[in-house]
N, C-alpha and C positions, 0 to 999 in steps of 0.2 A: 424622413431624415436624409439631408442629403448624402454623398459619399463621403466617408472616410478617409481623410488624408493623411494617415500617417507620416508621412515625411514632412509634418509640417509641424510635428506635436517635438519639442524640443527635451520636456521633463515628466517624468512620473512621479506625482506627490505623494509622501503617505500625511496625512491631515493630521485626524484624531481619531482614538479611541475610547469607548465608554459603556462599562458596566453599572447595570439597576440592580440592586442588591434585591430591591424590592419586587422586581416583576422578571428577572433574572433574564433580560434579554442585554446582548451586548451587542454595540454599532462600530463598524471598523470605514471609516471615509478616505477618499481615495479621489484624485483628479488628476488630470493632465493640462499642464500650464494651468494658466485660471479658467479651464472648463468647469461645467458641471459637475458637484460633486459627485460620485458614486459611493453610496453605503449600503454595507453587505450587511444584515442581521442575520445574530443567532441566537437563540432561547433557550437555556437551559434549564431544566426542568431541578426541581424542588425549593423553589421560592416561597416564601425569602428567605435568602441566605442572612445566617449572621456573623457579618466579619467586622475584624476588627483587630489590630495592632500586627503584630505581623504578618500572619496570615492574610490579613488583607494587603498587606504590601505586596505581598508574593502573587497575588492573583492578580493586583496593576502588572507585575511583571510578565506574570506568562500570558495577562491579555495581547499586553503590546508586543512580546514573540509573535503572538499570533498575528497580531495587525497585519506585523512586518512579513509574515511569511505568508501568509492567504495573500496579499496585496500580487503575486506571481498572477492569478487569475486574471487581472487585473493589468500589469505592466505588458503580459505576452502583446496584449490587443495593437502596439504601436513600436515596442519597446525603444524607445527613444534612447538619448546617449545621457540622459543626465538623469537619476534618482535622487529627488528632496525628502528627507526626513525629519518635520519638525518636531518643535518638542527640544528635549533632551537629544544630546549628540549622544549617537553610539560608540561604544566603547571597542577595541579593536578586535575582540574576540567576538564580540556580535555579529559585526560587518562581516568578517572573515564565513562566518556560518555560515549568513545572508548569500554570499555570495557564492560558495559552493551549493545551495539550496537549487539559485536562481540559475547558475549555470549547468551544474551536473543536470537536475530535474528539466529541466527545459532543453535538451540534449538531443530528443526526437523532435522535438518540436523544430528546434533549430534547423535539424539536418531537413524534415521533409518539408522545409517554410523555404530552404537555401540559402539560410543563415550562418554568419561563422559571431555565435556570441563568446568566445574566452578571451578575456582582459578585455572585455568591451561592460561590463557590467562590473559600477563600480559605487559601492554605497558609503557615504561621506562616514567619516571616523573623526570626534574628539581625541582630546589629549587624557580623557579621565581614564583613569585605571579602573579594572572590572571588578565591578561589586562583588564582596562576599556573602553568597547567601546563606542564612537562617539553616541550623534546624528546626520544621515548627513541631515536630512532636507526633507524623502523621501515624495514623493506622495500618496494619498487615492489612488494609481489605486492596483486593488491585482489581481496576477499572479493564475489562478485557475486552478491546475492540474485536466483534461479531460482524465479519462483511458475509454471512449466509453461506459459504464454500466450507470443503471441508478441511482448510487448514486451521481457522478458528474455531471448529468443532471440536476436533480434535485436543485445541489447548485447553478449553473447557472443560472438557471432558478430564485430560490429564490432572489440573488442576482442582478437578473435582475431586477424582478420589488419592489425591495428594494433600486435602486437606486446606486449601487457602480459600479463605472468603472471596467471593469475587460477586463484580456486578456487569454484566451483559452490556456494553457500549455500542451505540451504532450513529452515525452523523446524517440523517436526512429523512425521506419518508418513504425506504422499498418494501413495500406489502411483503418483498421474500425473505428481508431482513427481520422484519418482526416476527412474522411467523416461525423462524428456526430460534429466534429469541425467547417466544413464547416455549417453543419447545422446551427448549433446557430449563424450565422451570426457573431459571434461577432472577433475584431482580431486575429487570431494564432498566437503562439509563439511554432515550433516545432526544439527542441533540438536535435540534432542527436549524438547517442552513439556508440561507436566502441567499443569493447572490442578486446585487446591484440589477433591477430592471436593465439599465440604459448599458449596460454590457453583452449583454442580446441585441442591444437597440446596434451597435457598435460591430457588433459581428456580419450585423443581415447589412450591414453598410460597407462592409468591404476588411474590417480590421482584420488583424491576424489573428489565427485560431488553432489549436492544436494542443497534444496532451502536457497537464499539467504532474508536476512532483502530488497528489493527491494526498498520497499518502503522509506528508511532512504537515499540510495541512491538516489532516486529522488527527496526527498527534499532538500537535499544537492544541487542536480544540481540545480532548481528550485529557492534557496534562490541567489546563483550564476547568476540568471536570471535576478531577481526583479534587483538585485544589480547593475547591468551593464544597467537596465533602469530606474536606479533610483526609482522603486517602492515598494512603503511600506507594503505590506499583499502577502505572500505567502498563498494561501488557499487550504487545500487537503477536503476529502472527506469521513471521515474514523464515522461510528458510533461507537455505545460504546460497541455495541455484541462485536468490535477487541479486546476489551480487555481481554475480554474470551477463554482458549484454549482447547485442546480436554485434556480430564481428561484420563491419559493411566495408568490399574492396574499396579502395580509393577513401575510405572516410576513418575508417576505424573501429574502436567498440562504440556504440551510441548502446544506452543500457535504459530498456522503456521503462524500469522499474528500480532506479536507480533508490528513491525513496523508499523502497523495503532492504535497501543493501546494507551491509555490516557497515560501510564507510559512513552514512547518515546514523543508523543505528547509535554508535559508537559517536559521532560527533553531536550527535541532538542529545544524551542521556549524560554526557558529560556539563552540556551550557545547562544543563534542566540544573544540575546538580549545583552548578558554581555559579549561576547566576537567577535562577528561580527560587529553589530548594534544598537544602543538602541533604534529606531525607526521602526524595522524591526520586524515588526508580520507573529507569522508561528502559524497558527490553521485549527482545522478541522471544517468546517459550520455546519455536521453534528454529532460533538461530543456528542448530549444533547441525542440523539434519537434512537430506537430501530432500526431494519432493518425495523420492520413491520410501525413503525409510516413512514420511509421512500418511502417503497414500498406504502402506502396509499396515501401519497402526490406525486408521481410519475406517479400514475392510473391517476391521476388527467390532467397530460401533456397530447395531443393528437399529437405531431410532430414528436415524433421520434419510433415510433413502429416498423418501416423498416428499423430503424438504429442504432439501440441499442444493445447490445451482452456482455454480463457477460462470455461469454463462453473462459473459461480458454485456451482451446486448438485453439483460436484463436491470442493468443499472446506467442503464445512460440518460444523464439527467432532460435530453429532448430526443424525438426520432420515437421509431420504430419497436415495440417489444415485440419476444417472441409470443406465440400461443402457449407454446411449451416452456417449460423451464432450462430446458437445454435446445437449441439451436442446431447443434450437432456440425455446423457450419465453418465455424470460428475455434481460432487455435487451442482458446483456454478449452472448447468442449472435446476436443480432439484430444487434447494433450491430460486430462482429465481421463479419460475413454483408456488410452493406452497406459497411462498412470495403476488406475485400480486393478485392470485386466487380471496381471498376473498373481493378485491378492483376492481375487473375490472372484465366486463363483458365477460362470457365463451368465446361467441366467437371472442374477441378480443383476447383473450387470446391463445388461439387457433390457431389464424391468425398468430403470430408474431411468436410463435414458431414452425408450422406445424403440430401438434400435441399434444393430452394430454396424458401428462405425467400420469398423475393422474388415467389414464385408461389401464394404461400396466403392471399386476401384477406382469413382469421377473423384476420391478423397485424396487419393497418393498424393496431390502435392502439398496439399497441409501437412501429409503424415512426413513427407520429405524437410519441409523445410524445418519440422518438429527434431528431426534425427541428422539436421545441420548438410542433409546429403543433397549437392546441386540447390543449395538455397542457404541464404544465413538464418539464424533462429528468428522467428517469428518476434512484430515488436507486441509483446502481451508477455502476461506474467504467467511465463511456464517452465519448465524447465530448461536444463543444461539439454543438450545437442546427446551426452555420454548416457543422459539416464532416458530418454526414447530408446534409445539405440539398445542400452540393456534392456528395458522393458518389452520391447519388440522382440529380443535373441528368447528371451523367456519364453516367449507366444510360439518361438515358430518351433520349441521342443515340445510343447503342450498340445498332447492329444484334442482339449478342448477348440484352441483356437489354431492350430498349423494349419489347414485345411481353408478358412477365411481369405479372400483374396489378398488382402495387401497385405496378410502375414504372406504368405505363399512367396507373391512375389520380393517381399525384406528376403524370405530365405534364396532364393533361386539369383537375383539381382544384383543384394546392395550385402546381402553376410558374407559372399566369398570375396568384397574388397577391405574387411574391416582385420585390425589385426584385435588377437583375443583382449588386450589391457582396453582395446576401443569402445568394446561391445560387456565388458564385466560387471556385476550387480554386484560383489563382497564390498569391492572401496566402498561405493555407495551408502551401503548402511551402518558405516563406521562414521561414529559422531565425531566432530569436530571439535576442537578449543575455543575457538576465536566466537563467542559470545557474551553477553551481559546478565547472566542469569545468577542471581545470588545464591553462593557458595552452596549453604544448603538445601534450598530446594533444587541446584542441579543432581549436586549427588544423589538423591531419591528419583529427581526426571531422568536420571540416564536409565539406573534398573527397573523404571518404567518401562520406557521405553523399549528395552533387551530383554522382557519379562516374556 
């Protein structure tokens, strides 16, 4: 293939979308100018589905969310100045979405590509006013995306003996996602995604490349799931550090995980609602709570310590995996390490990763830019700057771990610049307001939670 010339590609088309009720695979088409089409499958499992009158409207609609929003994959490669959407004009609160999706989510991307995309990204809007969607009647069962880590363990787990029907979700094919799926006993629901060959073909040509909103993508897929089984709660797993991004001098917040943040949260389960569903709940279980309140209620599980894996470079769809299940290398394993430390005892801790972290001083500067200190927060999905920093002040009073090198030095170095509100664990495990969790199963997840 020759090179890629972006600057020559003028439009990013969205084409067509189209679901087989019959073989339950769905095609999302995609082009630039009159190139080649590119079409992404995916398969959803329990075919054939039988729809019909509304409910089958409602899955035309949350396919084509999807179309519209997986197409990011797709638009990054060139991202030209004009977006086509045939079909049906969108209505203004779609576009609006679209657009914070495309802009917010594509944010790192932006920054490390040396891009400035706000108000350059702009997707065409009719005049029609926004449809009212349907009650269709769904089920309490909620569809709970399972990415292998322990924050979707965790809501499983919560949800478990809280009583809700749930079914195991996962979008691709990570040997480590099934196997924690298998775990929890409870049904599978594994989505399989194909991305476009000639988008690889496109990369190794020169397009542009870098991380995607992912996560907005899977709940897309995801609410497309419930909908085909009829089920009412899409439930992700996202706490409230998502909403926080790395603070970069000269640029600003750029937020790598902008797609697990309260602001997507809150604007994608609102469109589910008024323009998919009105019975169709999309929330995170773990909106109210810190990473630390979470990794505390996590220490607490005993089943999956040999199957559990935060580790980034075990889910990247090409390249390198580890041998291990943690890497130990990478922020998420880092930030993971120093997350459970002060909930779980050393040598479990130990056990599950092969090693501590906390005792290899060539780490300090992941464990730095993890505690925001001489570095901004790492772009990966970890926490706040405030709760390293607490979880570290924790270690270096713990007979267990004080003595470990980089605790050692946290205390000797970087604790006598911090004032006490900087370095405190209480804020931390006070739950929050600002989430979408219906009324009552919050009040039962709080004294969970506190129990």
């Amino acid at each position: 293939m020759t090179e890629f010339d972006r600057g020559a590609i003028r439009a990013f088309r969205f084409l067509d979308c189209r679901f087989d009720a019959a073989t339950g695979e769905a095609c999302l088409d995609y082009a630039f100018d009159g190139g080649p089409v590119m079409t992404e499958t995916l398969r959803f499992p329990g075919a054939p589905f039988a729809l019909e009158g509304e409910r089958a409207a409602a899955v035309r609609r949350a396919l084509r969310l999807l179309h519209l929003i997986a197409g990011v994959s797709y638009y990054k490669a060139a991202v030209p100045p004009e977006i086509v959407v045939e079909g049906e004009p969108l209505d203004a609160g779609t576009a609006d979405l679209l657009t914070d999706v495309y802009e917010n989510g594509l944010g790192e991307f932006a920054y490390r590509n040396g891009l400035s995309l706000r108000g350059k990204i702009r997707f065409p809007r009719g005049e029609a006013a926004a449809p009212v969607a349907p009650a269709l009647g769904l089920s309490g069962q909620a569809i709970v995306a399972i990415g292998g880590g322990k924050d979707s363990l965790v809501s499983i787990e919560s949800l478990r003996e809280l009583g809700v029907p749930q079914t195991v979700a996962w979008v691709g094919a990570s040997p480590l996602i099934a196997a924690c799926a298998q775990r929890t006993g409870l049904p599978p629901l594994n989505v399989q995604r194909a991305l476009s060959p000639r988008l690889f073909e496109l990369n190794k040509a020169g397009a542009l490349n870098g991380h995607i909103p992912v996560t907005a993508v899977n709940s897309a897929i995801l609410a497309v799931a419930a909908l085909l089984r009829g089920a009412g709660q899409v439930v992700f797993s996202n706490e409230r550090s998502a909403s926080y991004g790395s603070l970069i001098p000269g640029t600003g917040e750029v937020n790598h995980q902008w797609s697990k943040s309260w602001a997507f949260e809150r604007a994608f389960a609102a469109h589910l609602r008024s323009h998919v569903a009105a019975d169709l709940r999309y929330y995170s279980l773990l909106r109210p709570f810190s990473e630390l309140a979470v990794a505390r209620r996590f220490a607490r599980l005993d089943g999956y310590d040999q199957h559990f894996s935060s580790c980034n470079r075990n889910f990247h769809i090409l390249g390198e995996r580890p041998a291990q299940r943690w890497c130990g290398a990478c922020p998420k394993c880092q930030f993971v390490f120093l997350a459970l430390a002060p909930f779980m005892p050393k040598p479990r801790l130990v056990a599950i990763f092969g090693r501590n972290l906390l005792d290899e001083p060539e780490l300090a500067p992941g464990f730095d830019a993890l505690m925001e200190y001489r570095d901004h927060k790492p772009f990966e999905c970890v926490g706040e700057g405030r709760e390293s920093r607490a979880a570290m002040d924790l270690l270096a009073d713990s007979p267990a771990w004080r003595e470990d090198a980089l605790v050692r030095r946290y205390a000797r170095e970087i604790r006598p610049q911090l004032a006490e509100d900087e370095r405190a664990l209480a804020p931390l495990l006070e739950a929050s307001d600002d989430h979408g969790i219906p009324d009552g199963l919050w009040e039962r997840l709080r004294a969970h939670f506190g129990a």
